[in-house]
C-alpha positions in Angstrom: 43.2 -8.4 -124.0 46.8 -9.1 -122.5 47.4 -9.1 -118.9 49.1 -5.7 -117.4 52.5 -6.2 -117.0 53.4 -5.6 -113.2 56.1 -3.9 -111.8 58.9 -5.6 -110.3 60.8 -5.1 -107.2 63.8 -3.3 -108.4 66.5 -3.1 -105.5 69.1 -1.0 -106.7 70.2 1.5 -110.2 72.6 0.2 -112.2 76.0 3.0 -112.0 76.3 2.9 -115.9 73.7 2.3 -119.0 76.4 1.2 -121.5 78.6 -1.5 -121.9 81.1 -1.9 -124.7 83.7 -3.7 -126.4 87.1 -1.5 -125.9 88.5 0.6 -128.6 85.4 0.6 -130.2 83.3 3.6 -130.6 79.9 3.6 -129.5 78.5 5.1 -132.4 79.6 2.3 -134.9 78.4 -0.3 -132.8 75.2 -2.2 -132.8 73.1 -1.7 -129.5 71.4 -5.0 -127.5 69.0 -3.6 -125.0 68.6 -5.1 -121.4 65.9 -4.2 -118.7 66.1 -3.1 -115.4 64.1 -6.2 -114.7 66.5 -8.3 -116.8 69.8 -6.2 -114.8 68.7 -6.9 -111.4 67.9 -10.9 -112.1 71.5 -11.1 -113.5 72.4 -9.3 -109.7 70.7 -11.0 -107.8 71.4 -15.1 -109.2 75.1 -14.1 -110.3 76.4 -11.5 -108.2 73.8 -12.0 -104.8 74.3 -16.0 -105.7 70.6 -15.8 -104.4 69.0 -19.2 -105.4 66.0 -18.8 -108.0 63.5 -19.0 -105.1 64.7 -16.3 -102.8 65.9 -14.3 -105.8 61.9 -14.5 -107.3 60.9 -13.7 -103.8 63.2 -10.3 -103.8 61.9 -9.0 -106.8 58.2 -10.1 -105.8 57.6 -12.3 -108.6 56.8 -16.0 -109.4 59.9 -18.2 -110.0 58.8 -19.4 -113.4 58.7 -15.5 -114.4 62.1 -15.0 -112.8 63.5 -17.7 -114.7 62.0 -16.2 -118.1 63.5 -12.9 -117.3 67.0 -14.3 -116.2 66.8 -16.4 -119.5 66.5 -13.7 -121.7 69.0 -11.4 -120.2 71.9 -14.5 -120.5 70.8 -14.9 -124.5 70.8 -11.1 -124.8 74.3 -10.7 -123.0 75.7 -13.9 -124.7 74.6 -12.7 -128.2 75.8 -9.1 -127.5 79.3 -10.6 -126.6 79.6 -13.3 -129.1 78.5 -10.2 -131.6 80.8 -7.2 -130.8 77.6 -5.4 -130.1 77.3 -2.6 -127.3 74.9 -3.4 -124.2 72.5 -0.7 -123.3 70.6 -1.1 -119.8 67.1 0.7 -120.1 66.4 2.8 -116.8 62.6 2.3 -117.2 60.8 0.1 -114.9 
C-alpha cells in the first residue's frame, strides 16, 4: 500500500489557471497540467530566489521532495513551451 500523499504548505493562489501562446485559441491547443505544489516551487526558487533548503522548509517538505517537484514542473513548462501547448495550473491541493 502507497504512502498518503501529504499536503504541502501552499503560500499563496496563483491570479490565473491558464497560460497560452498568443493568438492562439485555447480550445485548439493541447493542455500541460501543473500543480499547485509544482506552481509554488517554481515561486518560491525562481521568483522568492529562496535557496532549495529554505524554499523545502516553506512549503514543509524534505529537500529531496522539493527538488522532485521543482523538477517536474521545469520539464512540464519547458515541454509546454518548446510544444505550443497551453499551461493549465490545477487549484487542488
Amino acid at each position: 500500500m502507497p504512502r498518503p500523499k501529504l499536503k504541502r504548505h501552499i503560500c499563496s493562489q496563483p491570479d490565473v489557471t491558464y497560460y497560452k501562446p498568443r493568438g492562439v485559441p485555447l480550445k485548439t491547443l493541447q493542455t500541460i497540467e501543473i500543480t499547485l505544489e509544482e506552481w509554488e516551487a517554481l515561486r518560491l526558487k525562481n521568483v522568492e530566489n529562496l535557496d532549495q533548503k529554505n524554499s523545502a522548509k516553506k512549503m514543509k517538505t524534505s529537500q529531496s521532495t522539493f527538488q522532485r517537484i521543482l523538477s517536474s514542473a521545469h520539464k512540464k513548462i519547458s515541454f509546454a513551451i518548446v510544444n505550443s501547448m497551453a499551461i493549465k495550473i490545477i487549484k487542488k491541493n
